[in-house]
N, C-alpha and C positions, 0 to 999 in steps of 0.2 A: 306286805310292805309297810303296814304301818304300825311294826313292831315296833315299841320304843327299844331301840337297841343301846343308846346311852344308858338306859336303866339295866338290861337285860345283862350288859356284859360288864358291867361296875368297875374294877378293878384291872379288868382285862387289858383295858386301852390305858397306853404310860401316856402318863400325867400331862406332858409337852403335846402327845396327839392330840390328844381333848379337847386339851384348852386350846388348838387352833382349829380343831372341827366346831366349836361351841361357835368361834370367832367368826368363821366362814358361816355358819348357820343365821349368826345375827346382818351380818351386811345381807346378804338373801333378802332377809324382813325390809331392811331398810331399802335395798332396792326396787322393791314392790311397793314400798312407801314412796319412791323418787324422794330419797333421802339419799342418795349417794346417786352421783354421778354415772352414766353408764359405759363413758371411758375405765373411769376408772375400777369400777366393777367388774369391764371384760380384765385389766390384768389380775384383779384379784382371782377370779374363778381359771382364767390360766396358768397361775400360777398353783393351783389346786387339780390342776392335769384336766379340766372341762374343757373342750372344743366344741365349735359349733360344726355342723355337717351337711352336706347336700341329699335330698332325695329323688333326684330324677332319674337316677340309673341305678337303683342297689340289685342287681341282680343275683347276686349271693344269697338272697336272704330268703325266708318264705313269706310271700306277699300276705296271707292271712294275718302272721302274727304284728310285723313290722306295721300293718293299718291300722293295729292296735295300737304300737308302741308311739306310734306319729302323734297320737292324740293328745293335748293338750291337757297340762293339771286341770282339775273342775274349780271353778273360781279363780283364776287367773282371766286378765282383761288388759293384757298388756299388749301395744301394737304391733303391726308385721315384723318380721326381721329381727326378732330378738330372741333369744336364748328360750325363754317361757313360751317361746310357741311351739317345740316339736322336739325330742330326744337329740342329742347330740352327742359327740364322742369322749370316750373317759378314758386317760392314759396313766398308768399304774407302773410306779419305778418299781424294779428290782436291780438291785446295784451290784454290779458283777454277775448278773445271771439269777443267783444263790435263788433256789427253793427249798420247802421240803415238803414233806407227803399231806399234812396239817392244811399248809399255805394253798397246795394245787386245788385240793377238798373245799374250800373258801370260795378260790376262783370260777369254781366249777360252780359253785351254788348260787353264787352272784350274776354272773353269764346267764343264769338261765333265769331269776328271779327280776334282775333289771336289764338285761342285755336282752339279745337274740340267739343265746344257747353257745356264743361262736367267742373263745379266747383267742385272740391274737398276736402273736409272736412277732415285734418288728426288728427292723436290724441296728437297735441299739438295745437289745435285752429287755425289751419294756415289754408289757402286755398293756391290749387296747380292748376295751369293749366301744361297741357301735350302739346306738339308738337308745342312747343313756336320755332319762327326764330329768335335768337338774335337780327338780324339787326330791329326787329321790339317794343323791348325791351323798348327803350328811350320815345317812342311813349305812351305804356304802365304805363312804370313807371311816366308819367305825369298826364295821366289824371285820376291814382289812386291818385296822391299827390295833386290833386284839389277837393278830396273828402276825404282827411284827412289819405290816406295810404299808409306805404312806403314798400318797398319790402329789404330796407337797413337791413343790417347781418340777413333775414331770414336763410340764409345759412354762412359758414366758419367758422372761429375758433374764433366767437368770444360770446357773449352773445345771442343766440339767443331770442325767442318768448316768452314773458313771460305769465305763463299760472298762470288762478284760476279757483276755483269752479264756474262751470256755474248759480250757485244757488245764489253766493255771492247776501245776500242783503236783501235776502228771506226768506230763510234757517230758517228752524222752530229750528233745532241745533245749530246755528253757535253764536262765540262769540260774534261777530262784522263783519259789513262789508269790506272785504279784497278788493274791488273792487278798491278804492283810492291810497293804497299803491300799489297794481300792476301795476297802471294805472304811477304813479310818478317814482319807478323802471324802467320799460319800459323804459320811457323820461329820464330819469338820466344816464342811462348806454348805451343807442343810442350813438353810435360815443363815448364814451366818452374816452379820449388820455389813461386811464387804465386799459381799456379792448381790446388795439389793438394787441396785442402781445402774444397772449395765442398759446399754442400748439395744442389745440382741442378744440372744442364749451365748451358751460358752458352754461343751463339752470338753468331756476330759475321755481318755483313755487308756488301758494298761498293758503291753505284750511284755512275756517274758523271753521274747525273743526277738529278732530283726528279720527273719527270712520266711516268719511265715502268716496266712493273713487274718490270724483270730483277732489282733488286736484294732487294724488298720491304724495306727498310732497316725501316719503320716498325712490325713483327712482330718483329724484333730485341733480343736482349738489348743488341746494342752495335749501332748502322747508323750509316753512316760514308755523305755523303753530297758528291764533290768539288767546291770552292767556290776562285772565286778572288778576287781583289781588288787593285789597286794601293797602293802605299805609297810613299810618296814617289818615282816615277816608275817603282817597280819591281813586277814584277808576282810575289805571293806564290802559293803554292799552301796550301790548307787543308783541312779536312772540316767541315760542320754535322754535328755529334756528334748521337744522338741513343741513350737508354738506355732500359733497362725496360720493351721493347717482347715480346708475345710472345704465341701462341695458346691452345694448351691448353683445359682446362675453362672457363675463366675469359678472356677476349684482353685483354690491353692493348695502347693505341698506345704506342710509345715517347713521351718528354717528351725536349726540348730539349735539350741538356747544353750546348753551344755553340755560337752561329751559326758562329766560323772558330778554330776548332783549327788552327794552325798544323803542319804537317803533321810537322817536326821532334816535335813535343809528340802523337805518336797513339799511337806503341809505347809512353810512361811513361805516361801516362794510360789507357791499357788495361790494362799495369800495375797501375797505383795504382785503379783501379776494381776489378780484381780481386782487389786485397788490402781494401779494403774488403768486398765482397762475401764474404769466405772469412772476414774476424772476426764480422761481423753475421748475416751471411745464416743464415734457419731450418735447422735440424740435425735435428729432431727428427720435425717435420712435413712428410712432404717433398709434399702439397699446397698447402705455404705458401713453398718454400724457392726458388724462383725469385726473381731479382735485381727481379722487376716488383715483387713485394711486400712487399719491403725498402724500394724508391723509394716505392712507395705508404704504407709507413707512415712515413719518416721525411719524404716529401716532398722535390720535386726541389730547392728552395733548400738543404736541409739534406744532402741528399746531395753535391748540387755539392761544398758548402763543407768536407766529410769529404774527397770525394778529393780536391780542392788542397790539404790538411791532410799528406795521405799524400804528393800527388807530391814533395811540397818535403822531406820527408824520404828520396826515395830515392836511391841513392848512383848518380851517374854511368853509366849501360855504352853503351859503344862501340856497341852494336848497335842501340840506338833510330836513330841516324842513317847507319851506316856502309853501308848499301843506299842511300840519297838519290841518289846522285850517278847509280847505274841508271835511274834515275824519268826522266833527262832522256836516256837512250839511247836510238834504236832498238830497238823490243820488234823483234814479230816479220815477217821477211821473208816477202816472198811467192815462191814455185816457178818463176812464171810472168810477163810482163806482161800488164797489165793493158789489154785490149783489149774494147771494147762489143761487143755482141750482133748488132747490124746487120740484116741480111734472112736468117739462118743456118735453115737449114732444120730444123724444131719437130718430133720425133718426136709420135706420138699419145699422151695424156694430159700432155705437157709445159705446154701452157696453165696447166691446173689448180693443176699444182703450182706452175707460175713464181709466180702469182698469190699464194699461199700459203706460199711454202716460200723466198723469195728477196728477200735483204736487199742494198738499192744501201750499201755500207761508202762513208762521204767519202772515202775515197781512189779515185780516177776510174778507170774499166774492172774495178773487183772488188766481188765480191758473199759475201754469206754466205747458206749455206744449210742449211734446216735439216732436219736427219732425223727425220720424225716416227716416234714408238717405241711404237705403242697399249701401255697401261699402265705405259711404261716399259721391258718388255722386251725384249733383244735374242739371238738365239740366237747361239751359239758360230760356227758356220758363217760368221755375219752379220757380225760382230764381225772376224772375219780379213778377208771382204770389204772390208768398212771400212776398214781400216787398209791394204788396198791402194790403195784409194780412194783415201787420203790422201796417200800417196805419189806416185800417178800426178798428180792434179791440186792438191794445195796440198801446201807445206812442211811437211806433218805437225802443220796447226794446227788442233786439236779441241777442243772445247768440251761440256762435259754441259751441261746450264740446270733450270733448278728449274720447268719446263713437264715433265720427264721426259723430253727429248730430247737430243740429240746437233747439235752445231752444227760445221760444216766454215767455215772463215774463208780468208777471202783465195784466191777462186774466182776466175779471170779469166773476165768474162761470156761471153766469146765461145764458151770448153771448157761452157757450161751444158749443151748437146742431148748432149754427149757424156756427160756427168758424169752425166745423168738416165738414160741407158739403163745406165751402169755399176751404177746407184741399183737402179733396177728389174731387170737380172736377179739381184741379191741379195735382191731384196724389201724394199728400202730407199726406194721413192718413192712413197711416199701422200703427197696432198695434204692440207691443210685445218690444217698447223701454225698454232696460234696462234690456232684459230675455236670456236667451240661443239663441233661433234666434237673436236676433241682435249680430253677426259675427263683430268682430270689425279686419280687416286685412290692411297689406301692399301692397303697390304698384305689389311687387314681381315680376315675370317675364315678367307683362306686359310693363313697362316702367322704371325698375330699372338695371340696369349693373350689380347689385352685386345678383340677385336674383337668385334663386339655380330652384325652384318650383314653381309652379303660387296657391300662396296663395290667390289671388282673385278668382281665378275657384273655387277651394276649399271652400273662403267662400260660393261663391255663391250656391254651390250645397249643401254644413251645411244650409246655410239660406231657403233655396227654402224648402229641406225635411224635417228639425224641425218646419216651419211654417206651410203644409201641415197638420202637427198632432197638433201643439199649443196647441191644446181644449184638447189632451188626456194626454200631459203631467202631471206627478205629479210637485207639486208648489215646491217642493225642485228642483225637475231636472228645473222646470222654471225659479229658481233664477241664474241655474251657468250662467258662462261665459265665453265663446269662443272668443278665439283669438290666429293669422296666421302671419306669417312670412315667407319672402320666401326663408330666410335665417337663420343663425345663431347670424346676429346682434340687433335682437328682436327692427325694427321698428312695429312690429305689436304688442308689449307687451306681448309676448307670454311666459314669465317667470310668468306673474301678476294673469294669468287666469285661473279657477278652471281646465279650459283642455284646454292647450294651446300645436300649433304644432310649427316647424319652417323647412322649404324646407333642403334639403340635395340628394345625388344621391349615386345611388349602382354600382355598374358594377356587374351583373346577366349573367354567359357564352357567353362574348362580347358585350352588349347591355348596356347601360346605364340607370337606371329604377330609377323617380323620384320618392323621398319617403321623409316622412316627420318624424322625431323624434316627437313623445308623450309628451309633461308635462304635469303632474297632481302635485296637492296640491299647488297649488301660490295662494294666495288671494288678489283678486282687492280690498275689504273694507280694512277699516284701513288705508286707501292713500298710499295700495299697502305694505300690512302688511307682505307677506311672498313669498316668488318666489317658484317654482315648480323647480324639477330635472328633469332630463331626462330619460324613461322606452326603451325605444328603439325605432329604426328606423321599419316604418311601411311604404307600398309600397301607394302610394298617391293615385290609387285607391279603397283602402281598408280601409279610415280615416273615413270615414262617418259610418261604422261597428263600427271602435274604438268606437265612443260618442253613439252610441248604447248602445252596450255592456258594456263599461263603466257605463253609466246611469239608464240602468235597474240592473247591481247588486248592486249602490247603492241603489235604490227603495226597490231591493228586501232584503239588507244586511245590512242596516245602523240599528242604534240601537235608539232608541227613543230621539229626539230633537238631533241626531249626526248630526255635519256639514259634510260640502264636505271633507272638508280639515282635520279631524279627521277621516274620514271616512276611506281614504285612507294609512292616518298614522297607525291607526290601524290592517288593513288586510297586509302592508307591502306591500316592495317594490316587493318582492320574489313574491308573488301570485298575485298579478298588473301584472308581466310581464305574468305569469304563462297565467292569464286570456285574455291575447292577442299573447299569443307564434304562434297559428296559422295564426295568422293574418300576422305575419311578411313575411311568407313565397312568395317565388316567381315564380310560374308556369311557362314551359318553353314556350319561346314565340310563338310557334306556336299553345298551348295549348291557351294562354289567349295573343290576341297580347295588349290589351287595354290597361293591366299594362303595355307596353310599352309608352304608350304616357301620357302628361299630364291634367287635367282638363282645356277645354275648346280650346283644339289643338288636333286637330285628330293627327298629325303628329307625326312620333316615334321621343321619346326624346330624345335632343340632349344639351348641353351645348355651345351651339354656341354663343349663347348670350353673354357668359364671355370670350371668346377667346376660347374656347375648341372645336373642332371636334368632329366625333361620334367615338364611338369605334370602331377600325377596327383592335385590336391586338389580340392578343390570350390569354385566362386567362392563370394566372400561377398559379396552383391551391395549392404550398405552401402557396405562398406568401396572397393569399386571405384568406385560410384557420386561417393563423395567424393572419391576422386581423379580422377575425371571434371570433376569441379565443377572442381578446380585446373588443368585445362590451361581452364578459361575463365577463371579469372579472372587468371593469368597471362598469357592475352592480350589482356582488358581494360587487367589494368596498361600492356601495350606501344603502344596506343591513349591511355591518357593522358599516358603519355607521348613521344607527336608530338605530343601537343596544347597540350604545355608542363607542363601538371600534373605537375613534378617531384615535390611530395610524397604528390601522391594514387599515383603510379604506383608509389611503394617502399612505398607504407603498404600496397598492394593485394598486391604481391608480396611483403611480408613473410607477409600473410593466407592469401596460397597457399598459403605453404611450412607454415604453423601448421595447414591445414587438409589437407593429405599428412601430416602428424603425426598427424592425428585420425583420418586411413584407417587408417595402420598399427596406431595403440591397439584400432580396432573389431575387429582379428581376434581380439586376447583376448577378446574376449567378455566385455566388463563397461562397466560404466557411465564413460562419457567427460568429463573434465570441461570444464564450459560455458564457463570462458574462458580466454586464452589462454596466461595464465600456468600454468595447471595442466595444459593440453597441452603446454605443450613441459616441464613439470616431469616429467611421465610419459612422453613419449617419452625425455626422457634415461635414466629409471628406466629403460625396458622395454627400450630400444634404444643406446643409448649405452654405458649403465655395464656392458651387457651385450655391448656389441661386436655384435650381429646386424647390427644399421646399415654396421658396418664392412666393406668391399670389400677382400677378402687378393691378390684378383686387381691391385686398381689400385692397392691400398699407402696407400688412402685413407679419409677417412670426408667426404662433404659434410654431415654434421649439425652440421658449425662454422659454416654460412651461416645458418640458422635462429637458431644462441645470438648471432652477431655481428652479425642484424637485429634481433632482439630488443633485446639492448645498447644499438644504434642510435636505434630505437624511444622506450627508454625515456630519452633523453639526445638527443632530437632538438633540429639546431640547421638551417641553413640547408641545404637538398640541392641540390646543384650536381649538373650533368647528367651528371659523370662517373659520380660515387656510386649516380645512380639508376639509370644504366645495368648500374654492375656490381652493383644490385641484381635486377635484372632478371636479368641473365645465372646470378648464383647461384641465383635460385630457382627456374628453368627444372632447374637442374641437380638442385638437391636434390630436386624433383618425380621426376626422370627417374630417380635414385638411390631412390626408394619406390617408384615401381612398379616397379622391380627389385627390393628386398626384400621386395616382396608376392610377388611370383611366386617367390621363393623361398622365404617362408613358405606357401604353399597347395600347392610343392613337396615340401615336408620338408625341404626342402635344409637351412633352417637353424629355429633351434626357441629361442625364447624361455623361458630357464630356467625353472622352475618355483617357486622360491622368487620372484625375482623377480613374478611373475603375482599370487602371492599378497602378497605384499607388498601390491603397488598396489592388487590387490581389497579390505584388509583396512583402506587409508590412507584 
C-alpha cells in the first residue's frame, strides 16, 4: 500500500484526474494541519465518494480482518469522531453501469488490498467498498483513474451517478439507444462550475422506455425518457423530460417537464435546471433542500417557465451537441456471431437459470444474461472470474443494474451451456434474477450511521427461504418484488416494491425491539409507476410470515389476471392490516427473548449505533399508549383516503401527528393542554426550541410536518390527492420520529431542559 502509484502509473491517469487527486491529497495535509475547516473538509472528501461508517453490527465481514482494517493510520492523533480514526466507506461512479474486463481486474485488486475482499453493487450502478482508511484513498483514487474511473461527486450535494437501462442498446422495447446521452450527461456535468452549489444531490436517469423498470426515471431528480416523432418527413429523436422525482422520507413522482425535449436541447436544459436549482433550492434545511421541494413549492408551470428563462440566457458551448453525431454510430460490437441455441446439450440446473437469468436482445442469435449478486455483493476472486468471463464470451460488454447485479450483453445463445458452467464454477450462477428472491436491500445497520434495522439480515433470510421453495412458487407471487431499508430514507427502494419494508424501533416494557413498517402496492414497472404506503410496524422477527401471508392470500384471493397492486387496492387498507394484526404483536421477553435482537446479531437490540443507549427507563404507559392510539388513526387516515375522503384523510393525519405531540409532553409530567393549538404550542416549547426533537444523526428535525399541517389546517382550501398523500406520508414520519424520541427520553439519552419543564409548568 505504500506504492507510490502517482509515479508508478505516469501517464496512465488523464491530466484533469491528477490534478484533482494531487488537490484532494493536499487539503488531507492541511487538515491534519487544522488548516482547513472540518465542515468543510467533510464536503470536500464527499464529494470524492469518502463516507464515514458505523461498526457495531458488520456482520458480513470476517471479524479477524475488519480488527485490522478498524485500526487507525500510525501517527495520526486526531480526536474521536472523525474520519482519521477508523476506515470508512468508498463509493465509485460507473455511469450507465459501463464496465469492462480491465476495469472489473482493478476492482477486484483494490477490494482486497484496501477494502474487505467484498465489491458492492448498489442500486444506482455504483460500486462501494466498506472499511476504506482515508489515508489510503489517494492511492486508490489513482489507479481507478488509469483505468478510466473516478470516484469525483459519487457522494455530496452535487450531481451524482448517472444511471440507465442496463438493456440500453438491446432492448427489444426501446426507442433508441440512451447509452450515448448518459454517457455525454455524465462528462458534461462532472465538475461542471453549475452544479457546485446545490443544497442536496440531484440525480439524473435514462430509460429507453416508459413500461418497464430499468430506468425508474419517475423517482428521479431529472428522468429522461427516449421519444421519437416525425416532422415533416423526417424522424426526430427526443426525451419526455420529467423532474422533481425522488424517494427519501418524503417520495415524489417526478412532474412533466416536456413531452419531446429535443434531444440537441438535454445537455442546456440540464444545465439551465441546475442553475436554477443551485439559486433557489433550500440551503439551510437540508430536509427540505431537494429539487422535489423547490418544484413542489413554486409549482411545475412556474418552474418550467424559470428554466426557459435561464436557458435562453446561456451562452453557446460546443459540448451540448458535439457527442450527437455518436448517437447514430454503432455502440457496441459483439465477440462472437450470433447463433440460436437449438438442441445443445443443457448442463444440470441450466433450466432454471435460462428461465430467469436470460434476456432474447432484438438483435437475432444474442442474449443478455444476468449475474445475480445476493445483496449485491461480489467477492474479489469472483470479480476476476468475471472479467475472464467476459473476455472469453462477449466483447467486454458489462453492465451493473439498479436490481444489484451485473448484466453480460451481447452472449451468442448458442456459448449459453458453456457460459453457465464457467458462471457456476466461480459461483456466479443462481437463478431467480429478477423474481421475488432476488431481495434488492440497503446497507442498513451493517455499515450505515443512519440505519435503524439490519435490512441486509433480513434480506438475507427473505432470500435464503423464498429460494428454498422457488420451484413451488406460483408465477404471479414469482414476479413480485422485495425490497429493505434499514430506515425511513428508502435507500433500498422500498416505497417502489410490490412488498417493501424500511427498519424503525418499538420500546416493548423497556426493551427496545426492532421492527420494520410493511409497504404494499408500490410498483417497480412503469420506471417506478406508483409508491406503496405504509400498513404498520411488524416486529423484524416476524417479516418473513408477513410475505408469507401476504403472498398466499393473494394466490388464494386475487381475481382472474388481477395484479399485485390491484390486488391489494382492492381488499383495502382496512383488511391488509386486519390480515397481519397478529403479527404486530410483541411477546414479553422472557416468553420469546429472540424478538429481542436483530437478524443476523444474537445480541439484544440496541440503537447504539446512531448514538442511543439501551433502554434503561421505565415505560410511561400514558404516553406510549397515546402513541399507540396514532399508529391507528394514521391508518384510518389511509382508509379514507382510498375512499376518496381527501379532506377527512389529512384532517385525521394532521390529528395523529397532534396527538404523538401529546405523548411526547406526558413524559414531563404535567398537565397537557386539551386542544390542539396549545399542543403543538408546547411541543414546540418542550421540544423544538429545545432541539431534543432534533436527529444530529439525520441532520433533521420532522417537527416541520406538524407546524406545516397545522399552517395548512388553518388556511384550508381544496385538497387534491397529491397534498393528502404527502400528508399522509409526513405524518407517518413524524409519528415514527416520537417514538424514537420517546425511547430516547425513558433512555436518558437525551433530557428536556429544566427551565424549559418549568416554564411550561408555570404557563
Amino acid at each position: 500500500m505504500n506504492t507510490n502509484w502517482k509515479a508508478k502509473l505516469g501517464d496512465r491517469i488523464p491530466v484533469d484526474l491528477g490534478r484533482e487527486i494531487d488537490i484532494f491529497e493536499t487539503q488531507m495535509e492541511l487538515r491534519k494541519q487544522g488548516k482547513i475547516d472540518e465542515r468543510v473538509f467533510a464536503e470536500t472528501r464527499l464529494r470524492r465518494g469518502i463516507y464515514g461508517q458505523r461498526y457495531d453490527n458488520s456482520q458480513r465481514h470476517d471479524g479477524e480482518k475488519i480488527q485490522k482494517l478498524k485500526i487507525a493510520a500510525t501517527g495520526l492523533t486526531k480526536g474521536p469522531d472523525t474520519v482519521w480514526d477508523a476506515p470508512g466507506m468508498m463509493r465509485i461512479k460507473v455511469p450507465f453501469g459501463g464496465l469492462n474486463a480491465e476495469q472489473m481486474e482493478t476492482l477486484a485488486d483494490l477490494s482486497e488490498e484496501y477494502s474487505d475482499g467484498i465489491s458492492h453493487v448498489t442500486t444506482r450502478q455504483d460500486i462501494q467498498y466498506h472499511f476504506v482508511h482515508i489515508e489510503d484513498t489517494p492511492a486508490l483514487m489513482r489507479r481507478l483513474a488509469a483505468v478510466g474511473i473516478t470516484t469525483r461527486e459519487a457522494c455530496g450535494n452535487v450531481v451524482r451517478n448517472v444511471t440507465a437501462c442496463p438493456l440500453a442498446g438491446i432492448c427489444r422495447d426501446e426507442t433508441f439507444d440512451v447509452t450515448p446521452y448518459a454517457k455525454a450527461s455524465s462528462k458534461f456535468l462532472l465538475g461542471h462550475p453549475d452544479t457546485q452549489d446545490f443544497g442536496r444531490k440531484f440525480k439524473l436517469a435514462f430509460s429507453g422506455c416508459a413500461q418497464h423498470p430499468c430506468g425508474l426515471t419517475s423517482m428521479h431528480d431529472m428522468g429522461a425518457i427516449a421519444r421519437s416523432r416525425t416532422e415533416d418527413g423526417v424522424e426526430r429523436r427526443g426525451f419526455e423530460l420529467y423532474v422533481g422525482g425522488g424517494l427519501g422520507a418524503v417520495p415524489y413522482k417526478a412532474q412533466l417537464f416536456d413531452d419531446f425535449l429535443p434531444e440537441e436541447e438535454l445537455l442546456p436544459t440540464a444545465q439551465a435546471i441546475a442553475r436554477v436549482f443551485a439559486r433557489l433550492g433550500e440551503k439551510r434545511n437540508r430536509a427540505r433542500a431537494r429539487i422535489k421541494f423547490l418544484i413542489a413549492n413554486l409549482g411545475i408551470d412556474k418552474f418550467r417557465q424559470m428554466v426557459d428563462e435561464e436557458r435562453r440566457k446561456l451562452t453557446d458551448d460546443p459540448r451540448w451537441t458535439s457527442y450527437l453525431p455518436e448517437t447514430r454510430e454503432p455502440g457496441e460490437t459483439p465477440l462472437k456471431t450470433g447463433i440460436a441455441l437449438n438442441g445443445a446439450e443443457r448442463p444440470e440446473g441450466f433450466d432454471a437459470w435460462y428461465a430467469t437469468n436470460v434476456y432474447r436482445q432484438r438483435q437475432p442469435g444474442y442474449v443478455a444474461t444476468t449475474i445475480t449478486l445476493p445483496l449485491g455483493d461480489i467477492t474479489a476472486e469472483q470479480l476476476r472470474g468475471l472479467a475472464d468471463v467476459a473476455r472469453r464470451f462477449v466483447n467486454e460488454t458489462v453492465r451493473t443494474t439498479v436490481d444489484q447485479n451485473i448484466l453480460l450483453r451481447w452472449v451468442s445463445e448458442t456459448d449459453l451451456p458453456e457460459l453457465y458452467r464457467a458462471l457456476k464454477k466461480i459461483g456466479l450462477a443462481a437463478p431467480n434474477a429478477g423474481t421475488i428472491v432476488d431481495v434488492t436491500s440497503c446497507p442498513g445497520t451493517d455499515t450505515c450511521k443512519l440505519g435503524i434495522a439490519s435490512s441486509r439480515g433480513l434480506a438475507k433470510e427473505l432470500r435464503q427461504r423464498l429460494s428454498e421453495k422457488s420451484f413451488e412458487l406460483d408465477q404471479a407471487v414469482k414476479d413480485l418484488r422485495i425490497k429493505v431499508s434499514g430506515c425511513f430514507n428508502s435507500c433500498g427502494q422500498h416505497h417502489i416494491a410490490d412488498i417493501g419494508f424500511y427498519g424503525i424501533s418499538r420500546n416493548i416494557d423497556g426493551y427496545t425491539v426492532p421492527h420494520f413498517q410493511v409497504m404494499l402496492g408500490g410498483k417497480f414497472r412503469d420506471n417506478a409507476g406508483a409508491y406503496g404506503l405504509a400498513i404498520g410496524a411488524v416486529p423484524s422477527k416476524r417479516i418473513p410470515d408477513v410475505v408469507t401471508r401476504v403472498t398466499d392470500r393473494y394466490v388464494a384471493a386475487r381475481q382472474k389476471g388481477e395484479s399485485f397492486q390491484d390486488f391489494i387496492g382492492r381488499i383495502g387498507k382496512k383488511e391488509t392490516k386486519a390480515m397481519l394484526e397478529d403479527l404486530m404483536k410483541v411477546p414479553p421477553h422472557e416468553q420469546a427473548p429472540s424478538y429481542y435482537s436483530d437478524w443476523g446479531d444474537p445480541r439484544e437490540f440496541t440503537l447504539t449505533g446512531m448514538g442511543v443507549g439501551e433502554c434503561a427507563g421505565e415505560v410511561v404507559s400514558a404516553a406510549q399508549f397515546t402513541l399507540a392510539a396514532c399508529e391507528r388513526e394514521i391508518f384510518e387516515a389511509q382508509i379514507r383516503f382510498d375512499a376518496g375522503d381527501l379532506p377527512g384523510a389529512a384532517t385525521m393525519a394532521y390529528g395523529a401527528m397532534v396527538h404523538a405531540a401529546e405523548a411526547l409532553i406526558k413524559t414531563q409530567n404535567y398537565d397537557v393542554p386539551r386542544d390542539d393549538e396549545g399542543i403543538v404550542a408546547e411541543f414546540r416549547r418542550l421540544f423544538c426550541d429545545t432541539q431534543v426533537f432534533y436527529d444530529k444523526y439525520m441532520g433533521t428535525t420532522f417537527a416541520d410536518y406538524i407546524f406545516k399541517a397545522r399552517d395548512a389546517m388553518q388556511h384550508a382550501g381544496d385538497i387534491d390527492k397529491a397534498v393528502a398523500l404527502q400528508r399522509l406520508q409526513e405524518a407517518q414520519l413524524f409519528i415514527d420520529a416520537a417514538h424514537s424520541c420517546y425511547n430516547k427520553l425513558i433512555a436518558g439519552a437525551v433530557v428536556v431542559p429544566a427551565p424549559a419543564v418549568a416554564e411550561a409548568r408555570s404557563a
